[in-house]
N, C-alpha and C positions, 0 to 999 in steps of 0.2 A: 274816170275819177268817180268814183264809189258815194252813192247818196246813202246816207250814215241810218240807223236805226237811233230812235228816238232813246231808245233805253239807252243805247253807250254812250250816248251826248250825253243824259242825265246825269249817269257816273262819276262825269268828271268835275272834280270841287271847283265850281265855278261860281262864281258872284249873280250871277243871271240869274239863275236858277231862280232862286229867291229875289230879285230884283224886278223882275219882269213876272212874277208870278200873276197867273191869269190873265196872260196875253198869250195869245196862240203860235205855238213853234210851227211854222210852218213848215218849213224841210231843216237836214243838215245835209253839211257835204264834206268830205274829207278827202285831203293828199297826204301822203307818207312822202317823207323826205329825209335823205341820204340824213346821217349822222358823221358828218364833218368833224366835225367838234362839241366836246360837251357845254353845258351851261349856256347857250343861246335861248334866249328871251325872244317875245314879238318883240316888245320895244326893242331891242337891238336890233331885229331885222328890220323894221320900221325905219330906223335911224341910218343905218345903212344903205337901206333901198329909198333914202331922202322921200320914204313914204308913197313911192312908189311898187303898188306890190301888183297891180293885174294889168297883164298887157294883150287888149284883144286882138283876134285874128280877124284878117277880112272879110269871112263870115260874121262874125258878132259885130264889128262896125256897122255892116250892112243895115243887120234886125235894128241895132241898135238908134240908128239914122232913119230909118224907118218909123221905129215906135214915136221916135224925139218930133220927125214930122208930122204924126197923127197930133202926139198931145200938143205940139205950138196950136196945132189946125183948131182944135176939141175946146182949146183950154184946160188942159186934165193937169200941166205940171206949176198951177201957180198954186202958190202956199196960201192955206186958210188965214184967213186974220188969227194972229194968236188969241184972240180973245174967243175965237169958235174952237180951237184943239187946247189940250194940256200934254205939254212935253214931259218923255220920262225922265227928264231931268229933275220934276220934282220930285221922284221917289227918294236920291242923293240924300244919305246921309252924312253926316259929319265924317265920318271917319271915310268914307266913299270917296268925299273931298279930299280929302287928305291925304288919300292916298292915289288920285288922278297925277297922272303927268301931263296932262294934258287940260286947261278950264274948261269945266263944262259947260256945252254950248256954243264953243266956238266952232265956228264956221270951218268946215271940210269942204270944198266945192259944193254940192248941193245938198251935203250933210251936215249934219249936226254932232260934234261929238261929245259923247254924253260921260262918257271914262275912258281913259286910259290906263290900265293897272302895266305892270310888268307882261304879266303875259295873257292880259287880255283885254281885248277894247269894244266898245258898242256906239255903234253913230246911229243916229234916228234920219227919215224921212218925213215929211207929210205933204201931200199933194192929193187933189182931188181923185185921185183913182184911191188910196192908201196911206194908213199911216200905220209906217214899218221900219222896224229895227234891226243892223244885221252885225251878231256878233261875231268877231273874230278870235282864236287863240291856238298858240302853239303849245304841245304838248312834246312830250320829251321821253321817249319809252327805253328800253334798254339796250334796244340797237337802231334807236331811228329818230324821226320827230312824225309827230303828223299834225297837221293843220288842219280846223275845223273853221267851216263857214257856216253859220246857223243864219236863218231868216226868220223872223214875225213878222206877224200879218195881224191888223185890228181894220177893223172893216170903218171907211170913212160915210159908206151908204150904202145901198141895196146896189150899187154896181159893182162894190169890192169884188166880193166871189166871182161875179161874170169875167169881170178883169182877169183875175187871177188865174180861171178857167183859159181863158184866151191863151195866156205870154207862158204858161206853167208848161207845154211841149217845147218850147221854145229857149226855156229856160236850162229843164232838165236833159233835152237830147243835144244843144248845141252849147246857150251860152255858160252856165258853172263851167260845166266839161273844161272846154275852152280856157276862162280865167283860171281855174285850178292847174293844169297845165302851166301854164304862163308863169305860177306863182312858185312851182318847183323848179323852171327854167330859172328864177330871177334866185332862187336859194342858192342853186350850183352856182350860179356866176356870185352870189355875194358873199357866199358861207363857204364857200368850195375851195379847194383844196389851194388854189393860191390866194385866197384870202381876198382879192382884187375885186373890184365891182367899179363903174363908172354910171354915170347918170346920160352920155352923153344921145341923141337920138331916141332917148326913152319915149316910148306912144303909151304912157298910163293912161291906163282906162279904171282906176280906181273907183271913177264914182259912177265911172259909168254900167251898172245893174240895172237892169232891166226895170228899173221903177220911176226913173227921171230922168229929166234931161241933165245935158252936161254943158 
């Protein structure tokens, strides 16, 4: 699964862009995915996949059970009193609002979601290692779709970088890989050719990215 050049993310008419302006894009990541049918949206996939969209493999549980017991150990995944961060959810405009499916702020597992449009959504993080944003959105090309995973990174201390330095091999050679993967398994089985998708034995690992616990 292809980690994406800065410049084709930019390209595409996205709300971020400008929303997040002067918050540092840290990676993007993309899967192409069959073209089943035309007109599908993230929120329809969303809605279908009961918001279920990454399912890690026994390797990424691993790292991931791992990281979760350094930071219980560290204290790295407890939230700042909000009165030390400002959420980007004050950036929302009206029309921002208004055009959310989702209120902003409400509680994702150990996210925050900040919008939900049609076909694209951004949930925040903040914990003592980082405070970061990861946008998701499907695109729709002439024979395909492809799905882009963009991260930010705004440094919460002089350990952000070190942090990031650390979990950044680990992220790029096993875990994306991984949940991207998972996310074109969970397309065929929900968009795919008989339409069908069940929820039932689902192991989401949606919130679980390498920045917090789950």
């Amino acid at each position: 699964m292809p980690q994406v050049a800065t410049q084709e993310f930019a390209r595409l008419p996205l709300r971020v862009h400008t929303f997040l302006a002067g918050v540092p894009l840290h990676d993007v990541w993309s899967v192409d995915l069959p073209s089943w049918r035309t007109g599908v949206t993230l929120h329809d996939f969303l809605r279908t996949e009961g918001n279920c969209l990454f399912t890690p493999s026994s390797v990424v549980r691993m790292l991931l059970g791992i990281r979760l017991f350094v930071g219980r150990l560290l204290r790295w995944d407890r939230e700042p009193a909000e009165t030390a961060w400002k959420t980007f959810a004050t950036r929302l405009t009206d029309t921002d609002r208004s055009r959310s499916l989702t209120a902003p702020s409400t509680r994702d597992g150990f996210f925050r979601v900040i919008y939900r449009f049609e076909n694209e959504q951004l949930v925040e993080l903040i914990n003592r290692t980082v405070h970061a944003a990861v946008l998701s959105t499907l695109v729709e090309t002439g024979t395909a779709y492809r799905f882009y995973l963009a991260v930010y990174v705004c440094s919460v201390s002089r350990f952000t970088p070190f942090y990031m330095a650390i979990i950044d091999p680990f992220r790029k050679m096993i875990v994306y890989p991984s949940l991207l993967r998972g996310v074109r398994a969970r397309w065929n089985q929900a968009v795919g050719a008989d339409g069908k998708h069940t929820n039932a034995n689902c192991r989401c690992g949606k919130h679980m990215l390498p920045f917090s616990k789950s």
